[in-house]
Steps between C-alpha positions, in 0.01 A plus 500: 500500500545122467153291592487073479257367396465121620442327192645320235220557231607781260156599367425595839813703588413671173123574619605607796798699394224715246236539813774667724602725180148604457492583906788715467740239650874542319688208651695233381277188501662157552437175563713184663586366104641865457802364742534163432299373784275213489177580688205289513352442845221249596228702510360365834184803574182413537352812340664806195651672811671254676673425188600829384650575855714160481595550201639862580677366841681210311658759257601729803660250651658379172624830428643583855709129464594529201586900435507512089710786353165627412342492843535793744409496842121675539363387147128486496353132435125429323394197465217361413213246463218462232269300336184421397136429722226345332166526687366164356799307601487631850769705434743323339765500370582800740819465644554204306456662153888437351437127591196441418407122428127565464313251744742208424657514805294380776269849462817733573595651220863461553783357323844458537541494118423884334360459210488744198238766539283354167497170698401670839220740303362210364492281834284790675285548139434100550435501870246788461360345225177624426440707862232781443723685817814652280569743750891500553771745577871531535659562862830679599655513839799768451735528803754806549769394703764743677542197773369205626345674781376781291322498186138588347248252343239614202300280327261572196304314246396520153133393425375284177324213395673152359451494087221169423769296313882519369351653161427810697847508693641794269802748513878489458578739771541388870602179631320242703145443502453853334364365191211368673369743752279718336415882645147592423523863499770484246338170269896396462689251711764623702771338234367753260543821719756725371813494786389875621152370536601191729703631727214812565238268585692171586531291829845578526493837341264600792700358775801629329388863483484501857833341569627748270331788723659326822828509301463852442438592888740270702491611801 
């Protein structure tokens, strides 16, 4: 079985590769790169949701024009949408977390620029400042697409607070604002979860392990 995955960041085709493993899901995981097809639509939603589902509709209708030797007719597309919410900040950066600008930008959080994830972690760090409210958590819309008419929706979150200050942000593991979202019940960060412990308790290894059971039951 042959599944896209609309996405051109590797570390999450590699998350998401391990949660469907773990779920009993043997397929062939690619995504547009795998190809040779460029694939970065505006991300236009106003919510995790919306963007998952455009995201997953612009690769259908990539793959259907443009029929790559590795495409067949019927492949499954995910697709998905995460980031992070911070209660103090309203919510942001939410659906704005991979272009974060901090509140630079006339209060939006948005930037056309992405900057690297140290710079981005230490915008939200800054703009949180000293905020007694650290209550945050990380947000994944996962869509399953076997049309445009026809597809299923989860969404799950992972729960934690923001670390005080960038001497706290700790782990190697991860990417993104991992280092810096810390998970009470474990005292570690989410950068210094071991990969089997992530994906068990993670945003997207929650949504996943549903997709995975939708996978597993297509009808």
């Amino acid at each position: 079985m042959t599944i896209w995955f609309a996405t051109g960041n590797a570390h999450k085709k590699a998350e998401l590769s391990a949660i469907l493993q773990t779920h009993g899901i043997d397929c062939r995981l690619l995504i547009p790169k795998d190809a040779g097809l460029d694939f970065d639509p505006e991300e236009t939603g106003y919510s995790f949701h919306e963007n998952a589902l455009l995201k997953a509709r612009e690769l259908y209708a990539l793959l259907d024009e443009s029929r790559p030797a590795l495409f067949s007719p019927g492949d499954l597309i995910i697709a998905d949408d995460s980031g992070i919410c911070v209660d103090a900040l309203d919510g942001r950066p939410g659906i704005y977390s991979a272009r974060y600008a901090g509140n630079r930008e006339q209060g939006t959080g948005n930037s056309t620029k992405k900057l690297e994830s140290v710079e981005r972690n230490a915008l939200l760090l800054e703009e949180l400042g000293d905020a007694p409210d650290r209550r945050a958590r990380f947000v994944c819309a996962m869509v399953l697409m076997y049309s445009p008419d026809r597809f299923f929706i989860a969404q799950e979150t992972m729960e934690g607070e923001i670390v005080k200050n960038k001497e706290q942000a700790k782990g190697a593991g991860g990417f993104g604002y991992d280092p810096i979202l810390f998970i009470p019940e474990l005292g570690r960060t989410v950068a210094e979860l071991s990969e089997d412990e992530k994906n068990t308790i993670s945003h997207r290894g929650k949504a996943g392990k549903i997709i995975a059971g939708r996978i597993g039951n297509r009808e």
